[in-house]
DRENDO-1510 file (C-alpha; in Angstrom, 1 decimal, always signed):
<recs>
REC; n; res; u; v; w
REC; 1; UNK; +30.0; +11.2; +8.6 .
REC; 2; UNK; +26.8; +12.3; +10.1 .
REC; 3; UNK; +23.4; +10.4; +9.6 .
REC; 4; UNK; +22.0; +13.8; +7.2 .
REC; 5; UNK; +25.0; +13.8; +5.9 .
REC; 6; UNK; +24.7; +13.4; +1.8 .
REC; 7; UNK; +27.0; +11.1; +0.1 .
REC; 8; UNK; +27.4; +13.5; -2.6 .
REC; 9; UNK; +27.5; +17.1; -1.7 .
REC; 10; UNK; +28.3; +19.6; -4.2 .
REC; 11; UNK; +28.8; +23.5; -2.8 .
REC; 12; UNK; +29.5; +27.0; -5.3 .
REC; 13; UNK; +30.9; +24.9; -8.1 .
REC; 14; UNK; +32.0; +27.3; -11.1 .
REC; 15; UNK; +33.5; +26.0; -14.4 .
REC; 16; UNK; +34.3; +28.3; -16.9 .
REC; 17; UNK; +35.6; +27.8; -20.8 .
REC; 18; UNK; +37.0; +31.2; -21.6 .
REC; 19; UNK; +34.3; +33.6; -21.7 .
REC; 20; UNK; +31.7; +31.1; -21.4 .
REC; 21; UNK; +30.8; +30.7; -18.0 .
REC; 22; UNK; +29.1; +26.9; -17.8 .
REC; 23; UNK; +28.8; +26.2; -14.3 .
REC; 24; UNK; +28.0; +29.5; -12.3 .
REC; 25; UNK; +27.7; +28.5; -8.6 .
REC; 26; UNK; +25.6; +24.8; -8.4 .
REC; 27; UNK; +24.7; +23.4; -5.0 .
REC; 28; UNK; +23.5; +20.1; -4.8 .
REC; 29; UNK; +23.1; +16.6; -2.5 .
REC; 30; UNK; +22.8; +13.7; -2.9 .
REC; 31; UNK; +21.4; +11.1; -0.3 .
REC; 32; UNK; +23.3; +7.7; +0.0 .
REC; 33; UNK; +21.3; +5.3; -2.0 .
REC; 34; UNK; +19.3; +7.5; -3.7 .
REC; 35; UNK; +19.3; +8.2; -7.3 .
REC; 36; UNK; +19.2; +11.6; -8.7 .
REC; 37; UNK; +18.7; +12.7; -12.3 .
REC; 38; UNK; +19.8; +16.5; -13.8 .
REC; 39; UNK; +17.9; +17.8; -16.5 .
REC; 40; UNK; +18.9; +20.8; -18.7 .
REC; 41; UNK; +19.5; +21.2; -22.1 .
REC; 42; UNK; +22.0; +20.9; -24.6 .
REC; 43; UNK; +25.2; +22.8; -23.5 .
REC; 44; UNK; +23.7; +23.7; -20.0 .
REC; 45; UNK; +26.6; +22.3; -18.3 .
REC; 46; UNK; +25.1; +18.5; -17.1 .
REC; 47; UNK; +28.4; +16.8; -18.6 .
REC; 48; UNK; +30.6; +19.3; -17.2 .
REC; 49; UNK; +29.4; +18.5; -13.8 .
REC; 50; UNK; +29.2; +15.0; -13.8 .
REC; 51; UNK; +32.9; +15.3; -15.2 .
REC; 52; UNK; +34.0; +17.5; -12.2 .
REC; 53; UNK; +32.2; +15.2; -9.9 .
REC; 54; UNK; +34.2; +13.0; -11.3 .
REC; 55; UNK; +37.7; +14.6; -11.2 .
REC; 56; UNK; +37.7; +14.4; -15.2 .
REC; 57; UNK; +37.5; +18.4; -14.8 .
REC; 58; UNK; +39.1; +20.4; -12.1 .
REC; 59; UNK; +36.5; +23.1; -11.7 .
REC; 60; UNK; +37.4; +26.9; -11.1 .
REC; 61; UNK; +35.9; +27.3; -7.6 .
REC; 62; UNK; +33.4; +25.5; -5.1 .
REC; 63; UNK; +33.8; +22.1; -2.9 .
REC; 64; UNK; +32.7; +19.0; -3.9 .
REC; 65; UNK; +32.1; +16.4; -0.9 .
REC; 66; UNK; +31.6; +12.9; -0.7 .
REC; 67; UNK; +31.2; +11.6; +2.7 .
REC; 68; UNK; +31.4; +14.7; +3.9 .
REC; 69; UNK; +35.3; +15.0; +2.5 .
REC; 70; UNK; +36.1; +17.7; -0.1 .
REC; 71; UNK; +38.1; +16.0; -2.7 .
REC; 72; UNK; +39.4; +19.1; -4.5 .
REC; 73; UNK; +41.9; +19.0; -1.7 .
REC; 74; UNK; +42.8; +15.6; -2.2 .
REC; 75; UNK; +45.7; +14.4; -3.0 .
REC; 76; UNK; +46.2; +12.3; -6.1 .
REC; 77; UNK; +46.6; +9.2; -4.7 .
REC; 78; UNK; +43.2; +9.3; -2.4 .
REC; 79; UNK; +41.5; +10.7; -5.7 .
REC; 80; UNK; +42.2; +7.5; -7.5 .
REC; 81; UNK; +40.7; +5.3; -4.3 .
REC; 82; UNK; +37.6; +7.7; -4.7 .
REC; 83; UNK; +37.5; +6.9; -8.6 .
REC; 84; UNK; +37.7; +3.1; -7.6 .
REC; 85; UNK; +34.2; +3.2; -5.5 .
REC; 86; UNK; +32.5; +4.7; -9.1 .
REC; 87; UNK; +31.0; +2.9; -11.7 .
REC; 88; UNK; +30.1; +4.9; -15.1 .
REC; 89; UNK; +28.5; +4.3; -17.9 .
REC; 90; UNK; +28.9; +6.6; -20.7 .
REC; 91; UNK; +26.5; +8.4; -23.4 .
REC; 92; UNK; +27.6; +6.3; -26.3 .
REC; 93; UNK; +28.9; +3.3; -24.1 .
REC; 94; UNK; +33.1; +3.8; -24.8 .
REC; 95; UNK; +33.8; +0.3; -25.3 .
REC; 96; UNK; +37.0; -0.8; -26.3 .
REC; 97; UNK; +36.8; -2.2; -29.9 .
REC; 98; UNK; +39.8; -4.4; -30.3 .
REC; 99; UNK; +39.0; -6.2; -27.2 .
REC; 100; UNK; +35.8; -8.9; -26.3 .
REC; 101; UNK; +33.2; -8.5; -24.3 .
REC; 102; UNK; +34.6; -10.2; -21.1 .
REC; 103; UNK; +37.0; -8.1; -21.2 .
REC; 104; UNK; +35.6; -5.3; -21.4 .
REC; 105; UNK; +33.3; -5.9; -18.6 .
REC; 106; UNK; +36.5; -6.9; -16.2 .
REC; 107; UNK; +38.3; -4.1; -17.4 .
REC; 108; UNK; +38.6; -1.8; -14.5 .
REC; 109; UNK; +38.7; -4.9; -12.2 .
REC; 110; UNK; +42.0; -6.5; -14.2 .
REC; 111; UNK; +43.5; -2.7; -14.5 .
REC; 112; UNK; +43.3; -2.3; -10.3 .
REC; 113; UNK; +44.6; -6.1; -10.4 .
REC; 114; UNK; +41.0; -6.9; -8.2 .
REC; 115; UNK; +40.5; -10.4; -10.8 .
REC; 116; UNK; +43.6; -12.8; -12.3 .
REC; 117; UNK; +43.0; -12.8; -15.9 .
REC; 118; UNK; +41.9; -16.3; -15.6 .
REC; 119; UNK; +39.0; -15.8; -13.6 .
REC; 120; UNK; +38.2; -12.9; -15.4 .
REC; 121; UNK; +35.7; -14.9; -18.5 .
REC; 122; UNK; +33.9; -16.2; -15.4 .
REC; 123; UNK; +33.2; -13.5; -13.4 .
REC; 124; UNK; +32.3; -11.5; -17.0 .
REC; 125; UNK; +29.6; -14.1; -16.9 .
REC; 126; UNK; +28.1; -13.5; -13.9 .
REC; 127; UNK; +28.4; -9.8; -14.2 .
REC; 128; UNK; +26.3; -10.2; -17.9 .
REC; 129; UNK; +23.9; -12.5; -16.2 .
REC; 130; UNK; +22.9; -9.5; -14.0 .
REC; 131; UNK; +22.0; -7.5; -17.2 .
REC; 132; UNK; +20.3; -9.8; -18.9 .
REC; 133; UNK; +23.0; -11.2; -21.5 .
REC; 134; UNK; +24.3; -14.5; -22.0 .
REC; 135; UNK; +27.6; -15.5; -20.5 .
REC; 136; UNK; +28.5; -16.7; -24.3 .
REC; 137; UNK; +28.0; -12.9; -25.4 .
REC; 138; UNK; +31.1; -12.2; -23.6 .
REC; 139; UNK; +32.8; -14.3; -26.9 .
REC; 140; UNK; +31.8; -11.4; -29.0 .
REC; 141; UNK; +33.2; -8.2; -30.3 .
REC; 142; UNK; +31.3; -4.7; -29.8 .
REC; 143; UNK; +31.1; -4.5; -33.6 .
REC; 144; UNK; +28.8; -7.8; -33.5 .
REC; 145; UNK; +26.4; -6.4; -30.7 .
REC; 146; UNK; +23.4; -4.2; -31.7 .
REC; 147; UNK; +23.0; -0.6; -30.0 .
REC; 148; UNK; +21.0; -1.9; -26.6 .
REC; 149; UNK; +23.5; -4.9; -26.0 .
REC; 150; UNK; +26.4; -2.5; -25.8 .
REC; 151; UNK; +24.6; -0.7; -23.7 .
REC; 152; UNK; +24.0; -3.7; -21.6 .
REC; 153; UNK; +27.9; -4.8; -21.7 .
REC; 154; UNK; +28.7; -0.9; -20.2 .
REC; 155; UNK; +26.1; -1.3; -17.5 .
REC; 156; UNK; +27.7; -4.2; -17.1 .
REC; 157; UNK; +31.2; -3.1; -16.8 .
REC; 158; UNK; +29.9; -0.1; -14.6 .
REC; 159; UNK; +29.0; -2.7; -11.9 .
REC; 160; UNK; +31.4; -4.8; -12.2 .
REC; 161; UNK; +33.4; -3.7; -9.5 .
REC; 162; UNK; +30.2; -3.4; -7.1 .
REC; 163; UNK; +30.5; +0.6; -6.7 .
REC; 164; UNK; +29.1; +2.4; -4.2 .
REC; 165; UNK; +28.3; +5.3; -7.0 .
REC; 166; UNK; +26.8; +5.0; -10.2 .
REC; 167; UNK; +27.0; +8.2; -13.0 .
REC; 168; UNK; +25.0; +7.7; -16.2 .
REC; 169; UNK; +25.1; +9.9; -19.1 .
REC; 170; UNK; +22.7; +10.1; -21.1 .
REC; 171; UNK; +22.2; +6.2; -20.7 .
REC; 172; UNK; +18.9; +5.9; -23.1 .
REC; 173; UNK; +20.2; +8.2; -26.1 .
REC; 174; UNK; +20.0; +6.0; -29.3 .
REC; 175; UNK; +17.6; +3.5; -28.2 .
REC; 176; UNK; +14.2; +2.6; -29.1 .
REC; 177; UNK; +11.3; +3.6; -26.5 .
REC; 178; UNK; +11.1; -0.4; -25.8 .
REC; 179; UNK; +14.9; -0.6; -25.1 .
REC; 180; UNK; +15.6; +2.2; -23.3 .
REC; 181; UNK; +12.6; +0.8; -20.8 .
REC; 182; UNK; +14.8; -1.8; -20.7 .
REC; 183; UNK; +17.7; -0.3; -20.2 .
REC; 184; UNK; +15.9; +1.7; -17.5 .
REC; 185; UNK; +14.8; -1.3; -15.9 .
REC; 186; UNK; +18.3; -2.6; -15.4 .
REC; 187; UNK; +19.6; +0.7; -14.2 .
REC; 188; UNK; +16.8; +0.2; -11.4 .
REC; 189; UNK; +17.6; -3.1; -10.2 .
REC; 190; UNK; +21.1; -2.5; -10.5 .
REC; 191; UNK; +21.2; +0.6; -8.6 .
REC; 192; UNK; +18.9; -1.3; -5.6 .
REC; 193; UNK; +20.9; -4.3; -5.8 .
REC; 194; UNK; +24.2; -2.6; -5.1 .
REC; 195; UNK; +22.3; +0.0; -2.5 .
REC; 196; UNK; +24.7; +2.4; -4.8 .
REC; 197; UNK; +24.0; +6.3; -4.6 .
REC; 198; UNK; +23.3; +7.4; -8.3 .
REC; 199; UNK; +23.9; +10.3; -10.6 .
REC; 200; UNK; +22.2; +10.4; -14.4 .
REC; 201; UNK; +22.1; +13.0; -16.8 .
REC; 202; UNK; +18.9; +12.7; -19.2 .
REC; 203; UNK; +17.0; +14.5; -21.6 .
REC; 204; UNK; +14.3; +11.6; -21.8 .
REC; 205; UNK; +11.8; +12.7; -19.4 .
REC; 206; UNK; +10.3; +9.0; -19.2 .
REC; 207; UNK; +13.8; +7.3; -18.6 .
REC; 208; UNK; +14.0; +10.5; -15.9 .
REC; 209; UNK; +10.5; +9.3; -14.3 .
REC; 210; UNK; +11.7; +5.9; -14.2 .
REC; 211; UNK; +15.7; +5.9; -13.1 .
REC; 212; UNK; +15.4; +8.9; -10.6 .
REC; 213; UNK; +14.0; +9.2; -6.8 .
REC; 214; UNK; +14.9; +13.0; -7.3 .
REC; 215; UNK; +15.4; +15.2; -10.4 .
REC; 216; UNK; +16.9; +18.6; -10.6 .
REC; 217; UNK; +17.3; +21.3; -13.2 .
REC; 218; UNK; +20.3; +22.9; -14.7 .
REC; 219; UNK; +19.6; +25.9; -16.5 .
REC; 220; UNK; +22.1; +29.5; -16.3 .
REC; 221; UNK; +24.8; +27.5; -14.6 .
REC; 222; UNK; +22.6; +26.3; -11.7 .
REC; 223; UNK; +20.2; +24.4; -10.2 .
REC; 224; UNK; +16.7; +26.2; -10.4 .
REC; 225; UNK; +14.8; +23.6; -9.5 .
REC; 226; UNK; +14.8; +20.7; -7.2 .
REC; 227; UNK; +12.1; +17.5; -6.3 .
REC; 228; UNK; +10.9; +14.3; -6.9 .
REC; 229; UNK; +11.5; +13.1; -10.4 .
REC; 230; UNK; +7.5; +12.0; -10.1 .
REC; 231; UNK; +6.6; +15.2; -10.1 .
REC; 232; UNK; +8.8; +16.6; -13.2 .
REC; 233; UNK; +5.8; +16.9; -15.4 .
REC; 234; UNK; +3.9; +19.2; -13.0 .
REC; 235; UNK; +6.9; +20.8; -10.8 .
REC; 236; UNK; +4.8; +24.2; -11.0 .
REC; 237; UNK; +8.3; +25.6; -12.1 .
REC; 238; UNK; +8.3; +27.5; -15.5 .
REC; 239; UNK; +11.4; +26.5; -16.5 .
REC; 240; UNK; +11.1; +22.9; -16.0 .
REC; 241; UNK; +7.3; +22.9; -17.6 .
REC; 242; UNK; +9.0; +24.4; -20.3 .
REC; 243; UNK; +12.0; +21.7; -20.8 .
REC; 244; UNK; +10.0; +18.9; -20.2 .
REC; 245; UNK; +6.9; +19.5; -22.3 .
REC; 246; UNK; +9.2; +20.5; -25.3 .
REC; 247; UNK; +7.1; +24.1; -25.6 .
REC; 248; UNK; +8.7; +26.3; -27.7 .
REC; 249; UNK; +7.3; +29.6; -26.5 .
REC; 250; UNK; +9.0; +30.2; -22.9 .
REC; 251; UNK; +11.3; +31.7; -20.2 .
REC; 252; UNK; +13.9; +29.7; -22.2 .
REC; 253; UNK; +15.3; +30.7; -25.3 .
REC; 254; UNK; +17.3; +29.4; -27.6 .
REC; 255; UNK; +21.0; +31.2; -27.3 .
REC; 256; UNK; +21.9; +32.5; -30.5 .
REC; 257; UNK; +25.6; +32.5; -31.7 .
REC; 258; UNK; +27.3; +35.2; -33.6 .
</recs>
């Protein structure tokens, strides 16, 4: 892979849901350790790219690269060694309910046969430590955790496989303002720990500030605007002034259904 290469490089990518055209030709990159954060609103397509990205959809048409290798002509076998390099953390945190904490967190790593089930309550420990929990939460069942420790416990379980990618939807939704700074705090110090390359979906424009070194905006099935998640709040763009600021009056209107 070239120096310039991105780790993530996605090319033309069209989804479409019958008549519904989601995803309408997005290009985007991703540089290797950076972390980049797509805005858009509800039902512009953010989740149906992070899911192709992630081989949870097959889209229609494009490429999607990463290290410079399109996986859409992958076999399934080399898809599932790509999946194994991801961590992701989920919008409402998809824990498993009948089963504890430590196992949760170990998961993926007892699944791919990475941990023997008895060292897995230990290494759920240290993997909880990182996020700011207690080894002896690892005891506990998802129904006994409040909204930000689940949260925790699926960061948690997102790194617990040290991946080089990190995908977050919607990781603050639910939260208080003083918890999801938290939770955006972790995300950070994960995300540099690891030196993973990182992909969130948001519609909190502060979580976006905080968790993104880039931001981009999805809007009509593509990308119509790209820069430094700093500068989201003054991007100069109409579209993005619009989103961000919550204006109602706008180049963005509400679609109307018949």
């Amino acid at each position: 892979m070239s120096a310039a290469a991105p780790k993530i490089r996605v090319r033309s990518l069209a989804k479409s849901f019958g008549e519904k055209r989601v995803l309408d030709g997005v290009d985007l990159d991703v540089p290797a350790g950076t972390s980049l954060v797509v805005i858009g609103g509800s039902g512009s397509g953010k989740s149906v790219l992070i899911k192709c990205i992630l081989g949870l959809i097959e889209p229609d048409a494009g490429t999607i690269e990463i290290d410079g290798e399109n996986v859409l002509a992958l076999g399934q076998e080399a898809r599932r060694a790509i999946a194994a390099r991801i961590g992701m953390l989920f919008q409402n945190s998809a824990l498993f309910d009948s089963l504890p904490v430590w196992e949760n967190v170990t998961f993926g790593l007892l699944a791919r046969r990475r941990i023997r089930r008895a060292e897995a309550r230990v290494k759920a420990g240290e993997i909880l430590g990182q996020v700011g929990l207690a080894a002896s939460a690892g005891e506990l069942f998802p129904a006994e955790l409040s909204g930000g420790m689940q949260k925790r416990v699926a960061l948690a379980r997102a790194i617990a496989a040290t991946p080089e990618m990190l995908f977050f939807d919607e990781p603050t939704t639910g939260l208080d303002p003083i918890m999801g700074a938290v939770i955006d705090g972790l995300i950070q110090d994960c995300v540099k720990r690891l030196g993973s390359t990182a992909v969130a979906i948001t519609h909190d424009m502060a979580s976006a500030r905080r968790i993104g070194d880039n931001a981009a905006m999805l809007y009509g099935g593509r990308i119509v605007w790209e820069g430094p998640a700093a500068s989201l709040l003054e991007s100069g763009n109409a579209l993005v002034d619009q989103f961000t600021h919550g204006r109602r009056e706008g180049p963005i209107r509400m679609e109307l259904r018949a």
